[in-house]
C-alpha positions as CSV (number, residue, x, y, z in Angstrom):
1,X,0.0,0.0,0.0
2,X,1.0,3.7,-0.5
3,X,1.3,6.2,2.1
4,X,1.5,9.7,1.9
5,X,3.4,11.9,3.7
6,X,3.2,15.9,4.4
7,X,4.8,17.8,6.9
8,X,3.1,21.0,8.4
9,X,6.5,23.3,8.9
10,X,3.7,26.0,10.5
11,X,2.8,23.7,13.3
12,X,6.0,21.0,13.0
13,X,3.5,17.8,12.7
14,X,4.2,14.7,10.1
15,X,1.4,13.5,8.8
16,X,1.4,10.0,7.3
17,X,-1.6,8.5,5.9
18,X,-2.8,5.2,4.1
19,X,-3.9,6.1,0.6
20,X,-7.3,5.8,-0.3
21,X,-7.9,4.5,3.7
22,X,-10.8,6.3,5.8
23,X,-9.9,7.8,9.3
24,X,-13.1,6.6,11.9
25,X,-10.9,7.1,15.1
26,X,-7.9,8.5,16.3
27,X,-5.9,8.0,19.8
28,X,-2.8,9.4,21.2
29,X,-0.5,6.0,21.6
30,X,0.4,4.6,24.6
31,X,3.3,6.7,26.7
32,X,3.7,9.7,23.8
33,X,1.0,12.6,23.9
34,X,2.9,13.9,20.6
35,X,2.0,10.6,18.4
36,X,-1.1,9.8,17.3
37,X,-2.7,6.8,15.9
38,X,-5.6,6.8,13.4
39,X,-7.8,3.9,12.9
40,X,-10.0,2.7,10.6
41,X,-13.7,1.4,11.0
42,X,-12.2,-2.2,11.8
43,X,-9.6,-0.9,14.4
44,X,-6.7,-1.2,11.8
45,X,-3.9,2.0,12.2
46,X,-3.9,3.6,8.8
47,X,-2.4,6.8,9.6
48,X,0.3,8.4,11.9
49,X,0.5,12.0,13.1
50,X,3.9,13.1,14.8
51,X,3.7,16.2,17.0
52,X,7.0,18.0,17.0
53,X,8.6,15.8,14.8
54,X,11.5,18.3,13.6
55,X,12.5,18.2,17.0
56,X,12.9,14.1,17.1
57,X,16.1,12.7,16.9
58,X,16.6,9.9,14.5
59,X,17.9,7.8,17.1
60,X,15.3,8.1,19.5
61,X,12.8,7.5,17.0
62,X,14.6,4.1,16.1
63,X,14.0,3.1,20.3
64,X,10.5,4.7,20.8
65,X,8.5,2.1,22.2
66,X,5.5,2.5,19.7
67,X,7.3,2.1,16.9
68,X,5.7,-1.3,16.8
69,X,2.1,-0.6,16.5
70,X,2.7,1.0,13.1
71,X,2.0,-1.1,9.7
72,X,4.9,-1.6,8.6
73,X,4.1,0.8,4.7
74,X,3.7,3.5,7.0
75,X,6.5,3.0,9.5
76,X,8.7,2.9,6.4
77,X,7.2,6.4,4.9
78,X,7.9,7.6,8.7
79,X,11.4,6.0,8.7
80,X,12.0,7.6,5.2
81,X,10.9,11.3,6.3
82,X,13.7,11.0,9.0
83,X,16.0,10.2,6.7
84,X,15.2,13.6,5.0
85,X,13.5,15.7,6.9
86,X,13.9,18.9,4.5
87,X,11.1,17.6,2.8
């Protein structure tokens, strides 16, 4: 699946969305008020916003403990905007 990534320089957030997926719900995740989840109708993540996310380093992105509750197409289009965050 595709994702699609924006980032808001205005309010530092990194949006990444599921293409083509519908948002139902949203939560903040578990231990990190500046990343939330977005779910769709069956409970499935298919989005990720990151609040602050200029101000994440690369390596503690790598150990955050949520990393794991992201599909794995959009954990790579959040991995990617790390990479190159001038984007």
């Amino acid at each position: 699946m595709t994702a699609k990534v924006s980032f808001d320089h205005q309010h530092d957030v990194l949006y990444v969305k599921r293409a083509g997926s519908k948002i139902a719900q949203s939560d903040t995740a578990a231990n990190d008020s500046g990343l939330i989840l977005d779910f769709d109708s069956a409970g499935g993540v298919v989005g990720v916003r990151m609040l602050f996310a200029s101000c994440i380093e690369l390596s503690d992105w790598n150990a955050h403990p949520n990393r794991s509750a992201i599909p794995e197409d959009l954990l790579g289009a959040v991995d990617e905007w790390f990479s190159n965050p001038a984007q």
